[in-house]
C-alpha positions as CSV (number, residue, x, y, z in Angstrom):
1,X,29.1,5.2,14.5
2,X,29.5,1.5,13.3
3,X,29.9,0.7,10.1
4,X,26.2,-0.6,9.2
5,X,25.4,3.0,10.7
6,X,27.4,4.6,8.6
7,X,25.9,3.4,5.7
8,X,23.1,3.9,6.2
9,X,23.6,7.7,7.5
10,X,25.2,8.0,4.1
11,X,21.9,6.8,2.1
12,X,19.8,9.1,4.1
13,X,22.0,11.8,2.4
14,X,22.0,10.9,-0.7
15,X,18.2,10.3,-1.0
16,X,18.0,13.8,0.3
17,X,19.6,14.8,-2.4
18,X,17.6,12.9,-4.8
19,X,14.3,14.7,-3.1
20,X,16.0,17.9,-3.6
21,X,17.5,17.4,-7.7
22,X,14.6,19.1,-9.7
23,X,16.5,17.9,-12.7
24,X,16.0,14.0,-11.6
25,X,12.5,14.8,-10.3
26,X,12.0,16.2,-14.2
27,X,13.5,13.0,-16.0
28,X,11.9,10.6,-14.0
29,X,8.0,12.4,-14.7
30,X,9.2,12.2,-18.4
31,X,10.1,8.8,-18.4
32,X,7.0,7.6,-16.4
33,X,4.7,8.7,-19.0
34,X,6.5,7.2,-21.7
35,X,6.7,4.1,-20.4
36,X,3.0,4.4,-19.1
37,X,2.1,4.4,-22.9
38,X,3.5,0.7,-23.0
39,X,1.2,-0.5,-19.6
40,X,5.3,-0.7,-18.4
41,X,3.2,-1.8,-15.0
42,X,1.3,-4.5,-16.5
43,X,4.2,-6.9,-16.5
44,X,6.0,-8.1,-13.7
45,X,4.4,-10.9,-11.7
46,X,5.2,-12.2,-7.7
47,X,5.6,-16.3,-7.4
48,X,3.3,-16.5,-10.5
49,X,0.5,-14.2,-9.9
50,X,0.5,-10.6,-12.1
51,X,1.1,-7.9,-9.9
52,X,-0.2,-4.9,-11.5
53,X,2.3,-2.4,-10.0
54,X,5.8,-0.6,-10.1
55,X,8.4,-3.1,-9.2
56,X,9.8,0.2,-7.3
57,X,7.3,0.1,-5.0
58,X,7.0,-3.4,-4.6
59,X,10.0,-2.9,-3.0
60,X,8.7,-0.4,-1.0
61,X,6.1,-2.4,0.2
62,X,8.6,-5.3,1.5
63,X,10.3,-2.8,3.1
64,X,7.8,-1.7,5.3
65,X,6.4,-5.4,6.1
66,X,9.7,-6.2,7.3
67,X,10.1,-3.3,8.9
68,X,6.8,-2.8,10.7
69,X,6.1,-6.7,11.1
70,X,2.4,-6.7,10.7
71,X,0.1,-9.5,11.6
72,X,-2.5,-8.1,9.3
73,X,-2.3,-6.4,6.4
74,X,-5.5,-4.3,4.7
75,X,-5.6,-4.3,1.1
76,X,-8.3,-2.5,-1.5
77,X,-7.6,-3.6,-4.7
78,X,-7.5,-7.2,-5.8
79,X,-7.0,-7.7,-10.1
80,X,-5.1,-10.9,-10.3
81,X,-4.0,-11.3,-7.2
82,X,-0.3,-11.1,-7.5
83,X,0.2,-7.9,-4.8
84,X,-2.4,-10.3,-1.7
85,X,0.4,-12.9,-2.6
86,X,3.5,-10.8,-2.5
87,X,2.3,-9.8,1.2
88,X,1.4,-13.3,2.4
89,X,4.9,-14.2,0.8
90,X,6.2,-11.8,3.1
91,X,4.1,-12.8,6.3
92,X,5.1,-16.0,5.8
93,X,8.9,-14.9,6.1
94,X,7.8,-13.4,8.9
95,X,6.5,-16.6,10.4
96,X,9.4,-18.7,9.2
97,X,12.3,-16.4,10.8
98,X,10.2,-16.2,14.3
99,X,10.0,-20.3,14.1
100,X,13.8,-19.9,13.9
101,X,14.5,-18.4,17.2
102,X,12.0,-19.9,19.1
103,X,9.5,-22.6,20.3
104,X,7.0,-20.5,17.6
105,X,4.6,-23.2,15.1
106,X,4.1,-21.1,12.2
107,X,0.8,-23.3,11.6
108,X,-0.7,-21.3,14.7
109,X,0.6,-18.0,12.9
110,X,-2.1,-15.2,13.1
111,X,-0.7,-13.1,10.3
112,X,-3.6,-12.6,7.4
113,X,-3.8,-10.3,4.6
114,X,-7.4,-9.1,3.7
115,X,-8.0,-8.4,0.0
116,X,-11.3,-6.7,-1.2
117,X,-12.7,-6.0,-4.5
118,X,-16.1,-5.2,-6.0
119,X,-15.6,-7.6,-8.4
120,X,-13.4,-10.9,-7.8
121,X,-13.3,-12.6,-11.3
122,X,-13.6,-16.4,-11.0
123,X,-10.5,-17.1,-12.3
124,X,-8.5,-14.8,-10.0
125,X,-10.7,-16.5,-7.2
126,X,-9.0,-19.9,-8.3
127,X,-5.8,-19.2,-9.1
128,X,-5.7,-17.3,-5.6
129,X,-7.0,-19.5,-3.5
130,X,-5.0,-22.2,-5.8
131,X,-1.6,-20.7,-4.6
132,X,0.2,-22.4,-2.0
133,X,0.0,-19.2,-0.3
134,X,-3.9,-19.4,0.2
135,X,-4.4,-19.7,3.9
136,X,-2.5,-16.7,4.6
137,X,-5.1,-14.7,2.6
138,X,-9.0,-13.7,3.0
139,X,-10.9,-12.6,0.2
140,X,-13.8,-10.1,0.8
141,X,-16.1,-9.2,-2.4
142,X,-17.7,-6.0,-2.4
143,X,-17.3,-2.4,-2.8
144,X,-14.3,-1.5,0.1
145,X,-16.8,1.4,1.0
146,X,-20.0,-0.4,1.7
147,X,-20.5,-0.2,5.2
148,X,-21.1,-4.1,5.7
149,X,-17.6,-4.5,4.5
150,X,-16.4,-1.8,6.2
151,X,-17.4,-3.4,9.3
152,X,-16.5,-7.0,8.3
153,X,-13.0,-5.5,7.9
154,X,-12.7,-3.4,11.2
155,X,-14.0,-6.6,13.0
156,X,-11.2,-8.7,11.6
157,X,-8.6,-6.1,12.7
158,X,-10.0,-5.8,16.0
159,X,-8.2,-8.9,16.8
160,X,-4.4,-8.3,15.4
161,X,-1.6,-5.7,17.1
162,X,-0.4,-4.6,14.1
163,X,-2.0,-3.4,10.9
164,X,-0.5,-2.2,7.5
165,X,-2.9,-0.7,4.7
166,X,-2.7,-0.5,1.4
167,X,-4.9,1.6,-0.6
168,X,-5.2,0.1,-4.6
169,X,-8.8,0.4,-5.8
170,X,-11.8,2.9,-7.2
171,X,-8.8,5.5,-8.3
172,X,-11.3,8.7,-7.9
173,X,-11.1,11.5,-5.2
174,X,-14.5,10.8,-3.3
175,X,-14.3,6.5,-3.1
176,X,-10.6,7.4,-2.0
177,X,-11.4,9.9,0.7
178,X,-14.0,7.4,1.7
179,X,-11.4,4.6,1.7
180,X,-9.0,6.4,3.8
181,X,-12.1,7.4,6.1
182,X,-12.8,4.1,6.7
183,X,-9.5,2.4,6.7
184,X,-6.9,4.8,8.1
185,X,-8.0,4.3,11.4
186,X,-7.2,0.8,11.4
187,X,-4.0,1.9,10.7
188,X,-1.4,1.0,13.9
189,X,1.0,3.6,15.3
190,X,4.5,3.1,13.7
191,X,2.7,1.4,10.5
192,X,1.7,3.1,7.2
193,X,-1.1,3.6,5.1
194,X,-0.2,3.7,1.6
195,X,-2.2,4.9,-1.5
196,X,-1.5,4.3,-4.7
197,X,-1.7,6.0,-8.1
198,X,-1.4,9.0,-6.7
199,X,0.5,10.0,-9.8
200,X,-2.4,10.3,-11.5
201,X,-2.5,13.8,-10.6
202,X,0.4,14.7,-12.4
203,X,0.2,12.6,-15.8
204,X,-0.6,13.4,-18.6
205,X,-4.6,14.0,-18.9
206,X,-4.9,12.0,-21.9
207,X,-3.9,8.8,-20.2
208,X,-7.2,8.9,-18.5
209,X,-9.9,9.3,-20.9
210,X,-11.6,6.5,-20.5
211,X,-11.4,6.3,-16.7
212,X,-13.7,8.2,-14.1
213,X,-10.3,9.9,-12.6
214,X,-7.9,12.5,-13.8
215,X,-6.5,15.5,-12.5
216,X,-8.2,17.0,-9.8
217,X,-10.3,14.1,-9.5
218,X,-7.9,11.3,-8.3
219,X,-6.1,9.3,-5.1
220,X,-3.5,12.4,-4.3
221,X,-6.3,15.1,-4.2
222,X,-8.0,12.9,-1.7
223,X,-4.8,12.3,0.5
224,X,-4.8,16.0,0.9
225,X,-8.1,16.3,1.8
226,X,-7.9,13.9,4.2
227,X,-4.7,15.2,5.8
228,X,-6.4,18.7,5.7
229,X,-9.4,16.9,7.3
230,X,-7.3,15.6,10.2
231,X,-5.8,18.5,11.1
232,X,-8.2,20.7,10.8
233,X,-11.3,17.9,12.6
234,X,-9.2,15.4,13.8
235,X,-9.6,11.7,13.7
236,X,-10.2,8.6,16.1
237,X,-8.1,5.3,15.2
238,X,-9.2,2.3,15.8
239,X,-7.3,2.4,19.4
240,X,-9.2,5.1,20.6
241,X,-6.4,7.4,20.3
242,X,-6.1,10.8,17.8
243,X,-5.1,9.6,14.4
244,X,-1.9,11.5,13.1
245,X,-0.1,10.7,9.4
246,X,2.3,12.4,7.7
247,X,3.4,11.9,4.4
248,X,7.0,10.3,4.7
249,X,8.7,11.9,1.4
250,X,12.1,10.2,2.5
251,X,10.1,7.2,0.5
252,X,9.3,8.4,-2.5
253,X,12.6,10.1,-2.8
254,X,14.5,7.1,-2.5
255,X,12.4,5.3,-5.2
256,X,12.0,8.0,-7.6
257,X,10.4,5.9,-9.6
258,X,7.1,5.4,-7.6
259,X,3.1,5.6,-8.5
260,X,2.4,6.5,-4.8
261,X,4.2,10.5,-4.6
262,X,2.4,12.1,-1.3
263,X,1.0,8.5,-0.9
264,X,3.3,6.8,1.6
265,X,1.8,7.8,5.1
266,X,2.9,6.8,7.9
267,X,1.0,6.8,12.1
268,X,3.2,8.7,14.2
């Protein structure tokens, strides 16, 4: 075993260890809802855009585009913009390293990220499509489960290899089972699709009282349902082959710190 191997071997322990620590797993639910009461993800921001997320899994999410390597990217969810330019950001990385070993014009570069949202405000609209990162993203307005959209959507990805999703909108059980209905699929073997908030289920009810969601009623209930759906009905992806996820807790575990518990699923 070399040494990058080691290291990594070693981390894979460790966040075992994390997964398994009830006493961590306890502090870090306390501390979420405390800082929660402050809007604690309200204020970080990715090359000048808000991003209204955990800079935890903002990492997470750079992780897996590096990792994976998508040439689309699926996201529900748009607010001010900031996550839709944190993955062209990364695309464009992407783009830039593959220029670097070969004869590879990242002009011609097919990698998009989709944002939808049922209500784009106009001056999200400008400062997105403002951002020097602009033609790497399309902007779709609309619910994310009309079927129009729906279709725009699967007919974009019907052109790319690889597809990543990322689930950030409507936070209640039924318009998230009806997300991952219709956007799972498009998920690619080897990629994830990620949905967020799943927290919800286990803070505080009072944080929630003037939202549609809480607990029982929320992103994590429908991840269930929808893993309970595929094994017990089965699912088609989008290349024609059974859809099979799994919740990969070795994420979660490593963040501790994370919105998306049970929400990190990845295609085997």
């Amino acid at each position: 075993m070399n040494p990058v191997e080691k290291f990594r071997a070693e981390c894979l322990d460790e966040i075992a260890a994390f997964g398994a620590d009830r006493d961590i797993a306890a502090k870090t639910n306390e501390w979420i809802s405390l800082a929660n009461k402050g809007k604690y993800s309200y204020h970080f921001e990715f090359l000048g855009r808000p991003v209204i997320q955990y800079p935890q899994d903002m990492v997470a999410v750079q992780e897996l585009i590096w990792s994976i390597k998508p040439d689309l990217i699926v996201e529900t969810g748009i607010a001010h913009g900031g996550s839709l330019v944190m993955s062209a950001g990364m695309l464009a990385l992407l783009d830039y390293c593959d220029a670097a070993g070969a004869a590879f014009d990242p002009r011609q570069s097919r990698r998009r990220v989709v944002g939808i949202d049922i209500d784009i405000r106009p001056h999200n609209r400008a400062a997105i499509e403002a951002h020097p990162l602009a033609h790497k993203i399309e902007l779709i307005q609309g619910s994310s489960i009309d079927p129009a959209v729906v279709e725009t959507v699967r007919k974009m990805a019907s052109g790319h290899e690889t597809v990543l999703v990322l689930l950030d909108s409507n936070h209640t059980h039924d318009h998230v089972l009806a997300e991952l209905e219709a956007y799972a699929p498009l998920t690619s073997r080897g990629s994830y699709c990620v949905v967020f908030d799943t927290i919800i289920e286990t803070l505080p009810s009072d944080m929630f009282q003037d939202r549609p969601w809480s607990h029982g009623d929320n992103p994590r209930t429908a991840v269930h349902e929808f893993l309970k759906r595929l094994a017990e009905e089965g699912r088609t992806a989008s290349d024609g082959t059974p859809l099979d996820l799994v919740i990969d807790k070795t994420i979660e575990n490593k963040l501790l710190i994370t919105v998306a518990p049970d929400g990190y699923l990845r295609r085997r």
